[in-house]
C-alpha positions in Angstrom: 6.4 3.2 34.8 9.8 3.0 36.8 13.3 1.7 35.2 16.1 0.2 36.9 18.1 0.8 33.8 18.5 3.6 31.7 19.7 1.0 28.7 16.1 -0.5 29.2 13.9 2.6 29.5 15.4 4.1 26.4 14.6 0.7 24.3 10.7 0.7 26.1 10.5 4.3 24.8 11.9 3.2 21.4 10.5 0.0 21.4 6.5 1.9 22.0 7.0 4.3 19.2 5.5 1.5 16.5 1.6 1.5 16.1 -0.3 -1.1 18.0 2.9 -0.8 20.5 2.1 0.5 23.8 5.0 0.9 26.6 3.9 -2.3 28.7 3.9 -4.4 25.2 6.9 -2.5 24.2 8.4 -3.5 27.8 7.1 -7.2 27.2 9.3 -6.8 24.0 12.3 -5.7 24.8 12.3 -8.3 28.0 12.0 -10.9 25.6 15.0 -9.7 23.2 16.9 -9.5 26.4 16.8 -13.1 26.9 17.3 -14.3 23.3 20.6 -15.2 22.0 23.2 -12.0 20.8 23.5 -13.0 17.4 19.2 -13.0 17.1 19.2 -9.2 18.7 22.3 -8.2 16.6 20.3 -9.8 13.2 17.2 -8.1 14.0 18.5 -4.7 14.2 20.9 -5.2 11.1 17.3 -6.2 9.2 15.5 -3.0 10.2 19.0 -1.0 9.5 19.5 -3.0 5.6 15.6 -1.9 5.0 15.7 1.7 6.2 19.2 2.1 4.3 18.7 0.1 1.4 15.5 0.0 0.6 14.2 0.9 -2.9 11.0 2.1 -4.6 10.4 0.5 -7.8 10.8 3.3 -10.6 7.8 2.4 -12.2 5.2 1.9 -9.8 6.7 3.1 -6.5 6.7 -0.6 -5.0 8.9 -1.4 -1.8 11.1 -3.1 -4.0 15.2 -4.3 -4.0 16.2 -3.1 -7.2 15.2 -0.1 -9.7 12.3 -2.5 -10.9 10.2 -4.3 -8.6 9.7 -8.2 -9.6 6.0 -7.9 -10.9 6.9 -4.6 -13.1 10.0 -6.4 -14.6 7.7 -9.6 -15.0 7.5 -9.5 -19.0 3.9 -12.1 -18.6 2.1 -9.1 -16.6 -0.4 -7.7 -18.7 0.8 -3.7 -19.1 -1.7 -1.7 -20.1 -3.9 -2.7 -17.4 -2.7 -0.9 -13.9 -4.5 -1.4 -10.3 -4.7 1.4 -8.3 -3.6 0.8 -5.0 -2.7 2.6 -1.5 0.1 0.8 0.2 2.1 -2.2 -0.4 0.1 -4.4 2.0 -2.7 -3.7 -1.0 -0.5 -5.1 -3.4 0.1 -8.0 -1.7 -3.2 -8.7 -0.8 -4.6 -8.7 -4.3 -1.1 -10.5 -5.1 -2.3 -14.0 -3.0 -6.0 -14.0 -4.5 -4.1 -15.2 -7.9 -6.7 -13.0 -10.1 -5.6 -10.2 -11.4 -2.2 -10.4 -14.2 -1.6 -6.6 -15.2 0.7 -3.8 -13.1 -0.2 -1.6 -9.8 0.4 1.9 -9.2 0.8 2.3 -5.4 0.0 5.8 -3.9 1.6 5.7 -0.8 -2.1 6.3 1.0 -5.0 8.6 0.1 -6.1 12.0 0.2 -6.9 13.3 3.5 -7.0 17.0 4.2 -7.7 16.3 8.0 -4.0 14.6 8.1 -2.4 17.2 5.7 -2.3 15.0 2.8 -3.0 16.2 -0.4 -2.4 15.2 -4.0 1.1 16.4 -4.1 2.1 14.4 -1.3 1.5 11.2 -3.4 2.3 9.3 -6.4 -1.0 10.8 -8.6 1.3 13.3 -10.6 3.6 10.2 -11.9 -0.2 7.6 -12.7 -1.3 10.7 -14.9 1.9 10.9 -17.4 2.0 7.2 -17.8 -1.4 7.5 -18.4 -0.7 10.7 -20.8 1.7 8.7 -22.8 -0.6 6.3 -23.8 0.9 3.0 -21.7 -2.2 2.4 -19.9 -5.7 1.3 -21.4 -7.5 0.5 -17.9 -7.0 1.8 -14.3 -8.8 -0.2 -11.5 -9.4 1.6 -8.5 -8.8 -0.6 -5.4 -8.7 1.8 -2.4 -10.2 1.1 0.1 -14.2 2.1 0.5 -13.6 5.1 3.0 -14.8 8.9 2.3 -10.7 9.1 2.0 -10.3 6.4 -0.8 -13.5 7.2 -2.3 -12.5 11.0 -2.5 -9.0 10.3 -4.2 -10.6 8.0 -6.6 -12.8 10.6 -7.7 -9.9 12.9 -8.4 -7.8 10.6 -10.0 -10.8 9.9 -12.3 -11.6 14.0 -12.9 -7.2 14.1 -13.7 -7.9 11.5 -16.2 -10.7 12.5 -18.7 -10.5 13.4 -21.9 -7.8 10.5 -22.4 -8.8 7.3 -23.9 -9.2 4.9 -20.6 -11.4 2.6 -19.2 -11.5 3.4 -15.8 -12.8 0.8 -13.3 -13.4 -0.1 -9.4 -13.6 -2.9 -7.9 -16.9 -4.4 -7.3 -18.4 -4.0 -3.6 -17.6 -7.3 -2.2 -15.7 -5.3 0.2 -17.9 -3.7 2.7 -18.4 0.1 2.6 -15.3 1.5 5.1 -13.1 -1.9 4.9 -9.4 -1.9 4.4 -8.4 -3.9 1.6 -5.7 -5.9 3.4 -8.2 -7.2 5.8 -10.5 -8.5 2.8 -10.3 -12.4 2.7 -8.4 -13.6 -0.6 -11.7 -15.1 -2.5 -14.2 -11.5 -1.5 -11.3 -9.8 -3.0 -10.4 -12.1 -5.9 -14.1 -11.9 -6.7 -13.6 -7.9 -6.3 -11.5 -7.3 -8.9 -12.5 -10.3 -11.3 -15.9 -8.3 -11.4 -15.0 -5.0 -11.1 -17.5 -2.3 -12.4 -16.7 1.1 -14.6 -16.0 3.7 -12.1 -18.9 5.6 -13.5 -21.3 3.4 -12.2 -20.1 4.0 -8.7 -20.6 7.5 -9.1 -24.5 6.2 -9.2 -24.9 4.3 -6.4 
């Protein structure tokens, strides 16, 4: 692809670095931005610079979140000692519209995957276990998605907790076998987690 400009090239290449972007949407992209009003271009990029800069994660639960304590932690109503599992904020929100579940998450920040270099260290499991360890948490739901990768860190998340006095759970199989939560429609996954199953019982099937 050829570039009269420099300027534009270096946005294109920019611009095609997101996923789902390639360098003729990307071009597509920028063209448009080109057209629309300065003040919309110079908003945009002070949005993306306020979220990389002062973005927080909640202290709690590791939520993208605007101060120490994300909303639904520091919601006094949310039932505490009940804590869903979950890879990514886009999980959260999800389960979030179905209006059906009332306790606290615990977001990972994506699952094991040895192929991609991830490994338990590399997320939030360490921090799930001493809550749990301190005796703040009488149920963990598993809500990862039903891949070999969520499947596999459930199952380790599950081995790290026995011996302590939880009920673990997962949610029920409404969501077909190598789905992606945040692509489940709200009433499959309200269902889901309304009759979610002790995480034993998966083991089974």
């Amino acid at each position: 692809m050829e570039f009269s400009s420099k300027l534009l090239e270096g946005a294109v290449n920019e611009m095609s670095q997101l996923p789902g972007i390639g360098r003729r949407t990307a071009l597509r992209l920028v063209l448009h931005l080109l057209k629309q009003p300065e003040s919309q271009t110079v908003a945009l990029s002070k949005a993306l610079v306020d979220l990389k800069t002062e973005v927080k994660f909640c202290a709690n639960c590791h939520n993208i979140s605007d101060t120490e304590l994300c909303e639904i932690c520091a919601n006094k109503s949310r039932q505490r000692e009940v804590v869903c599992v979950v890879e990514d904020i886009r999980d959260v929100m999800a389960i979030e519209n179905t209006s059906q579940y009332r306790g606290l998450y615990h977001v990972l920040g994506g699952k094991i995957n040895p192929m991609e270099g991830v490994g338990p260290s590399q997320l939030t499991i360490k921090s799930l276990v001493e809550k749990a360890r301190k005796g703040e948490i009488k149920e963990v739901i598993f809500a990862l998605s039903s891949t070999l990768e969520g499947d596999t860190t459930n199952f380790y998340i599950f081995k790290q907790l026995e011996g302590l006095e939880i009920q673990t759970s997962t949610i029920a199989r409404g969501i077909s076998v190598g789905d992606e939560l945040e692509y489940a429609d709200e009433v499959t996954l309200g269902r889901s987690i309304t009759n979610r199953i002790p995480f034993e019982n998966s083991l089974k099937q």
